[in-house]
N, C-alpha and C positions, 0 to 999 in steps of 0.2 A: 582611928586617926592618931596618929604621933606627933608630937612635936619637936624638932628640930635642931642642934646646934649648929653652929657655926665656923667653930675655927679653919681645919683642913691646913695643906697646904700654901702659906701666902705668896704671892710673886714678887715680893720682894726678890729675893733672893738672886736674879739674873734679870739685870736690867743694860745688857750691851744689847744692840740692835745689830741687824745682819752682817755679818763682818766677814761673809765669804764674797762681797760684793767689790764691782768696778764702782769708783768715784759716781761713776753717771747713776747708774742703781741703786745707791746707798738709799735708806729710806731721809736721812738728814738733808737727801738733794735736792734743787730744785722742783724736783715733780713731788714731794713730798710737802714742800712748801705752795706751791699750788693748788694740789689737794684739799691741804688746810684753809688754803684762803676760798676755795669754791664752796664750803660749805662755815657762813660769818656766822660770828659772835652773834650778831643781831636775826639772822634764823633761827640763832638756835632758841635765844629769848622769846624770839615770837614763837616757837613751840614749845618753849614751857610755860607761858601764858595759856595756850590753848589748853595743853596737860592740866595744869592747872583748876580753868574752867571745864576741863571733863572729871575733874576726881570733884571736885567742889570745894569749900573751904576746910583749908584744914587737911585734906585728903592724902592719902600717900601710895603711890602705885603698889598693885600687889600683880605680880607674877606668876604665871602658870606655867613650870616644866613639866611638860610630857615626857616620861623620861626623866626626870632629873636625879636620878640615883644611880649615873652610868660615869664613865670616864670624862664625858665634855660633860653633864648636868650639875655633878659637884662644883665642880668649879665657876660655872657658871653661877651659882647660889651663891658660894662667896662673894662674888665682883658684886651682885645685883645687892646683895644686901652690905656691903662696903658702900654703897653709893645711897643707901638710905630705901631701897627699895622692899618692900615685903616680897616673900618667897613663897609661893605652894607648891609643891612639886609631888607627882604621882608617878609611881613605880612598882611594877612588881617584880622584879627584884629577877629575872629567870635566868640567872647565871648564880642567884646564890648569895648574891654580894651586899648583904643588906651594913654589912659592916663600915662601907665606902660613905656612908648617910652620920656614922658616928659624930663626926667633929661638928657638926650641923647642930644637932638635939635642942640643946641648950639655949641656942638664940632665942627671944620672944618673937622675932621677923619671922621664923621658918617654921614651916607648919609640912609634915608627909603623911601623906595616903598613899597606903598602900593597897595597889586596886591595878587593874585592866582597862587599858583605855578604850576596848572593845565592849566593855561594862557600860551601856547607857547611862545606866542611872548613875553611876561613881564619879562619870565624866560631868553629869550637870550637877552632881553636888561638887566636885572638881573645882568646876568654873564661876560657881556664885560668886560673887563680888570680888572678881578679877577684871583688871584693867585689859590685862597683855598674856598673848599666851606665847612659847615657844614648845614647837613640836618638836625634840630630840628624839622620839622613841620609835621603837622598831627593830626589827630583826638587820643590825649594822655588819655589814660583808659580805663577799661574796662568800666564804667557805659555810660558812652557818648556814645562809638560806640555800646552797644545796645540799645541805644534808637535810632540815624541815623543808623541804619546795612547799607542802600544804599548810605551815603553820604560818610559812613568809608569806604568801599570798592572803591569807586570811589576818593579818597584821598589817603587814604595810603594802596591802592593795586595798584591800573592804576595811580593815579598822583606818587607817588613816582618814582616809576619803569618807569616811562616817562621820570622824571628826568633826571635818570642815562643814556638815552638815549642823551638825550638834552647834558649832562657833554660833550661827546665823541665831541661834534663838538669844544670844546675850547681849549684851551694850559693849561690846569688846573695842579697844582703840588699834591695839596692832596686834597682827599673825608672824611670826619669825617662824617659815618652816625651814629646815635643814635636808638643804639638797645632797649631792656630792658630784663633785669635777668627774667619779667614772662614766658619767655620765655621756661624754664625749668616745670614752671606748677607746679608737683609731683613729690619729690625726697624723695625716702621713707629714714625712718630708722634717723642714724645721720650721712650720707652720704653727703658730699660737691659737690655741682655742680661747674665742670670745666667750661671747654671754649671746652669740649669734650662731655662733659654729652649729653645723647640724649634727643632733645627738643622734649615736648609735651604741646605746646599750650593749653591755654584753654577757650581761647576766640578769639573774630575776631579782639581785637587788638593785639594780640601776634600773633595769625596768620597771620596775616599782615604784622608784624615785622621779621616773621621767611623767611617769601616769600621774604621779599625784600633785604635780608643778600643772601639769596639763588643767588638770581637775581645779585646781586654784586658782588659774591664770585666769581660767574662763568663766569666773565668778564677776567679773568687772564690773560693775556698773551695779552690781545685787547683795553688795556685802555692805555692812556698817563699817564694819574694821576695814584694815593697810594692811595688806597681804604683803610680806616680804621673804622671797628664795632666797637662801643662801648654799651655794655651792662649795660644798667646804674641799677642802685637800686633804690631804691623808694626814692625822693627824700623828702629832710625835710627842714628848716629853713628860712631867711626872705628873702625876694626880691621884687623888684616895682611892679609886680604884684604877688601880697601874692597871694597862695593858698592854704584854708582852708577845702578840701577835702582830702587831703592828712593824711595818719594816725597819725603821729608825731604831726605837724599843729593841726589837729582837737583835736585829744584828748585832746593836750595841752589847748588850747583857752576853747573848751568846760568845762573843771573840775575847769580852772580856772573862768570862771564864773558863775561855780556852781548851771546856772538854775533847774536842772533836775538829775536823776541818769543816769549817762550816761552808757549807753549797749553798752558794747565789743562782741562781737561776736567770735568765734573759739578761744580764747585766746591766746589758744597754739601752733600756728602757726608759722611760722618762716616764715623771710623774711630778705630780707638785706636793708639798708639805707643808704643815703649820704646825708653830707650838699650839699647844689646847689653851694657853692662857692668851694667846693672841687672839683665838677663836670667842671666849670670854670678852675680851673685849670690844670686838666686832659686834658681839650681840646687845651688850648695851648700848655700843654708838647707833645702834641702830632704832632701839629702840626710842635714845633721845632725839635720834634728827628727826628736820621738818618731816613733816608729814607727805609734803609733797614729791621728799625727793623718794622716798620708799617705798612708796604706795604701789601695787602692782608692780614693783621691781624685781628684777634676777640679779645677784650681785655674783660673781665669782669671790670667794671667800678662800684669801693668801694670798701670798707675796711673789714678786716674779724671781727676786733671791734666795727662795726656797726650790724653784725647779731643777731637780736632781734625777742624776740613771740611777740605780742600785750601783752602780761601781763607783761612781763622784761618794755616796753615802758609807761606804765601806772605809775608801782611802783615808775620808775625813777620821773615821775610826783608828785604820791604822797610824796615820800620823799619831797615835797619843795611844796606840797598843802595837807596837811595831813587834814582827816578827810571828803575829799571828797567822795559821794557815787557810785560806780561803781559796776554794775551788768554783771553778764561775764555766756552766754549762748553760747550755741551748734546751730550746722547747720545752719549758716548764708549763704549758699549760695554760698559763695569761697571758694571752696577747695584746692587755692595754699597751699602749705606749701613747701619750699626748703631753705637750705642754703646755699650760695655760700663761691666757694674758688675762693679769688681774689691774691692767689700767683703769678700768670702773669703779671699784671701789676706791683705788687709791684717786683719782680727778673728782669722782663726785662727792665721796663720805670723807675723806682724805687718811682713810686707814691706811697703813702701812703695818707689818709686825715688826716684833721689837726681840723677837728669838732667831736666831740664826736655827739652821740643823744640827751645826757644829756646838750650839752655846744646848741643845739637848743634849746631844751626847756626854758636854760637860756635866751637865746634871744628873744623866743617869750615873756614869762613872763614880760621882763623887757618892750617889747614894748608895750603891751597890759599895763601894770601900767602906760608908759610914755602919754598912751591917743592915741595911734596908734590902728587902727581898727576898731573904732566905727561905722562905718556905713557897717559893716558888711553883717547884715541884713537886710540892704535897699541895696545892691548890689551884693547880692549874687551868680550873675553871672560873676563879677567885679572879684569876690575870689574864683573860682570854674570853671570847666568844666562840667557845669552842661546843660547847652542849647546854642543850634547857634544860633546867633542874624539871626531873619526873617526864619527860619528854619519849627518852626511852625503852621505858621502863614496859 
């Protein structure tokens, strides 16, 4: 076991809210004030009484990330332990990246094991005198789990879904597992996918993600804990472990160094996006609201401000790298294209994000000039899910 710091990067740093929006859209709009108002002040009181009487006197939530040595679990560990939370988080690290956990060490809140969540035992020494768990972990991508298919399936089919087995032996108050929007696959037409829309995977890691919502959904009525999905979007902007696989990410980095003409593929595609510290704070909000409202819930997780093709994410590039060359072909081989409707979270939790795609690209930009990145290249397993350390071999 290890213990932990803290610092990483803060979110400070960019605090404009979606500013590629119509007036009606903004998150500052009406439906953003609505949001707010459907989940009162006096819910949320009444669940931190009840927090309260489940930690007992004196007591202070301590957190469990599965995962949390990854792109979204860093950060996540900041938010949770800025808000006064304890943090345990488990990882084994299979990209290498043990480095992304540095700025953590030092806190006395943060506490890492470094283990297998496929490890029985590591999992229920894991979980001892944890409130809350959040499940980040897993083979995240599609490119990864087809290159391991037998590692992805025995991860985030049988390990996962063991988990939820393992949860049932604790006192546990809530589940946050981490869905993902590919989930939906193909949503023809200009059709919004709900938290209804009928899923059709299109690979083994959406199928994996739909099996394991399945497997938890259907626990109802037999669990202790609040099982809550969260469907996340594709994530985009900076964190200790940058990752530069990602569409936003790459393009960005890529045009701004202008080696080559960089090739888009499907262009026209649509897909949703979230900053990762918007994703951060969805998981606390979730964590703090009523009980009621998340118990057995699917949330769609992002903003409808962030639904973009690869060519809206480019321009916004070129606007602020003009004159870069970009070649934009057909049949690359993904056939997602959907756009989601995130009016559930926003009416019922009343999240909204507070990063634009455009206010990433600012950040990546600015850190790429500040000298942040450079070894990219020589570590491009460091900034990517690209191969399991010893997997190969």
């Amino acid at each position: 076991m290890l213990k932990e710091q803290r610092s990483v990067m803060h979110s400070d740093s960019i605090t404009t809210e979606c500013s590629d929006l119509t007036p009606h859209d903004h998150p500052n709009s009406g439906s953003r004030a609505n949001g707010i108002a459907a989940v009162s002040a006096a819910a949320f009181a009444r669940e931190d009484e009840r927090i309260a009487d489940f930690l007992g006197r004196g007591g202070k939530r301590r957190v469990l990330l599965i995962g949390g040595g990854g792109y979204i679990g860093v950060p996540v560990s900041t938010e949770l332990l800025r808000n006064g939370c304890l943090v345990r988080s488990i990882d084994n690290f299979i990209y290498g990246h043990q480095a992304s956990v540095s700025g953590l060490l030092l806190n006395p809140g943060y506490e890492m094991m470094v283990a297998d969540l496929c490890d029985p035992k590591a999992l229920r020494d894991a979980l001892e005198g944890v409130t809350d768990v959040v499940v980040l972990a897993g083979l995240v991508g599609d490119p990864i789990t087809r290159r391991y298919p037998d590692i992805s399936r025995a991860i985030n089919n049988d390990g996962i879904q063991k988990c939820f087995d393992v949860f049932e032996e604790f006192n546990l108050n809530k589940v946050i597992f981490i869905s993902t929007c590919s989930n939906y696959g193909v949503v023809a037409g200009d059709a919004l996918a709900s938290e209804e829309t009928e899923l059709r995977p299109l690979s083994l890691y959406a199928e994996a993600k739909v099996a394991a919502e399945a497997a938890l959904m259907e626990r109802r009525g037999r669990t202790r804990y609040h099982p809550t999905v969260l469907r996340f979007a594709t994530a985009f902007g900076a964190a200790p472990r940058m990752r530069f696989d990602l569409s936003v990410n790459e393009f960005t980095r890529d045009l701004f160094l202008d080696r080559s003409e960089l090739d888009v593929y499907d262009p026209d595609t649509w897909r949703p996006y979230c900053h990762v510290r918007d994703f951060t704070r969805l998981i606390y909000l979730v964590l703090r609201a009523p009980a009621e409202r998340v118990s057995y819930r699917i949330f769609n997780a992002g903003g409808d401000c962030n639904n973009k093709t690869k060519r809206q994410i480019v321009d916004h590039i070129l606007d602020r790298l003009p004159g870069r060359k970009v070649c934009y072909r057909d049949h690359g081989g993904d056939p997602r294209n959907y756009k989601v409707d995130f009016s559930r979270v926003r009416q019922e939790l009343g999240f909204e994000p507070q990063h634009s795609v455009s206010d990433g690209i600012d950040e990546i930009i600015g850190l790429i000039k500040a000298g942040f990145f450079e070894d990219v290249d020589l570590r491009r397993n460091y900034y990517g899910n690209y191969r399991l350390a010893g997997a190969d071999a």
